[in-house]
FIRO-117377 format. One record per residue: x, y, z of N, C-alpha, C in turn. Coordinates in pm, whole numbers, plus 50000, padded with zeros to 5 digits. Example, Ala and Ser with C-alpha at 12.3 -4.5 7.8 and 13.67 -1.06 7.14 Angstrom:
FIRO-117377
513194943150780512304955050780513204967050780;512854977550708513674989450714512905000350787;
***
This chain:
FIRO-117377
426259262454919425789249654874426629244954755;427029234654754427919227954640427179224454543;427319221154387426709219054313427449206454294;426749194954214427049183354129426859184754011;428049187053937427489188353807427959176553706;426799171953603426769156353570426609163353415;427509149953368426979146653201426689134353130;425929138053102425039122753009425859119052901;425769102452879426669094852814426429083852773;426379083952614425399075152561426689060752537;425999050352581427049039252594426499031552499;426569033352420425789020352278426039007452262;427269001052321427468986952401426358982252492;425698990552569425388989452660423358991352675;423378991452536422008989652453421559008052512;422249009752447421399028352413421619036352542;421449030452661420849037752776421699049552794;421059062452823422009069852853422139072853052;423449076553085423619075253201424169089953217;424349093753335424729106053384425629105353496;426839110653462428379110653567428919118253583;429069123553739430019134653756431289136153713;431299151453667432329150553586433749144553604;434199143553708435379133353719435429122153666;434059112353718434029099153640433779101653516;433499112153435433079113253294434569115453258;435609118853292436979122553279437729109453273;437679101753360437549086753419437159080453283;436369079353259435839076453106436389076152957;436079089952961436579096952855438389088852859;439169092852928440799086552946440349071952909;439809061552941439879047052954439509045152785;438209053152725437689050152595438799056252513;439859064052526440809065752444441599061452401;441729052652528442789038752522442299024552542;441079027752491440259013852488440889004552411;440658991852509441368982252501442958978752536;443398993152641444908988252645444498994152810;446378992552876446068995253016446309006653065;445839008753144446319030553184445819024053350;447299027153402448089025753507447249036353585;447119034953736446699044453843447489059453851;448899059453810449309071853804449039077953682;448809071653578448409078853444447049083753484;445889077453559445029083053607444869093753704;445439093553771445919106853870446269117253836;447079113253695447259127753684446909135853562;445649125553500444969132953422443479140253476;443499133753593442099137753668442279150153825;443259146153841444109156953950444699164753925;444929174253974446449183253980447139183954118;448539185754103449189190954219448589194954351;447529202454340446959211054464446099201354536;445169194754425444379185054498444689171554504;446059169054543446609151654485445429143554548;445639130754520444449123054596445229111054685;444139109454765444589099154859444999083954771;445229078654855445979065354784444739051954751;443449054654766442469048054705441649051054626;441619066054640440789075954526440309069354377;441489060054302441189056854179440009046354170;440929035654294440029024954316438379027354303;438539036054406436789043154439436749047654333;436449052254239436349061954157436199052154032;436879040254010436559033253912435519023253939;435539018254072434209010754175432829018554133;432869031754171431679040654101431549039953933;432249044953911432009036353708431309028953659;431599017053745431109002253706429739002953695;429399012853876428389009353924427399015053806;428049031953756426989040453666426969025953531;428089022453482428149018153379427299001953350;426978997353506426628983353504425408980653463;425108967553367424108961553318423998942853430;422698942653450422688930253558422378920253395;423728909253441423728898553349424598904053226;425258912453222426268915153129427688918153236;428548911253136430218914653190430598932453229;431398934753308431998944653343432848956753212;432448962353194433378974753085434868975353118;434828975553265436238980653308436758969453347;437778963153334438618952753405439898959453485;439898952553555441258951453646442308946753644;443438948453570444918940353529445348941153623;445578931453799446248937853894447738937553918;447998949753961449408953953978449698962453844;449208966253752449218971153622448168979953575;447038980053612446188991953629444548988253560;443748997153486442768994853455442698992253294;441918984653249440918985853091439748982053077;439678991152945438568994152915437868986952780;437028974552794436988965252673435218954752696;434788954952659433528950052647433478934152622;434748932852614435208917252648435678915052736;435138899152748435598895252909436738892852904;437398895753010439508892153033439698882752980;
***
């Protein structure tokens, strides 16, 4: 049996709530809030969340930041993560 193993993450933008994300998307995270507010490209993501053995398919990020949103989303507030396309993701609590 596989385990899911999750960590809670207090988003204080996001009025207190705490949320719980498998650890990839908490990795996912963690990378974007470091460079909050600037852009980190799909291969800079790949290969802080992958290695060699397990490369990922060629939508993996997409999905993977699609799930984010979803843990991270408030109904009636803007998106955390934006999309610079052709240039990659950020991470900013302002709208584009």
């Amino acid at each position: 049996m596989q385990h899911q193993h999750c960590l809670s993450v207090y988003i204080d933008s996001r009025r207190g709530r705490a949320i719980s994300l498998p650890r990839r998307e908490y990795a996912l995270l963690a990378l974007l809030a470091a460079r909050r507010g600037r852009i980190v490209n799909t291969h800079e993501i790949e290969d802080a969340l992958y290695d060699e053995r397990n490369f990922p398919a060629s939508n993996v990020v997409a999905s993977a930041i699609s799930s984010l949103r979803s843990h991270l989303g408030v109904a009636g507030e803007s998106d955390l993560i934006h999309t610079r396309r052709g240039l990659g993701y950020v991470l900013d609590d302002k709208p584009p």
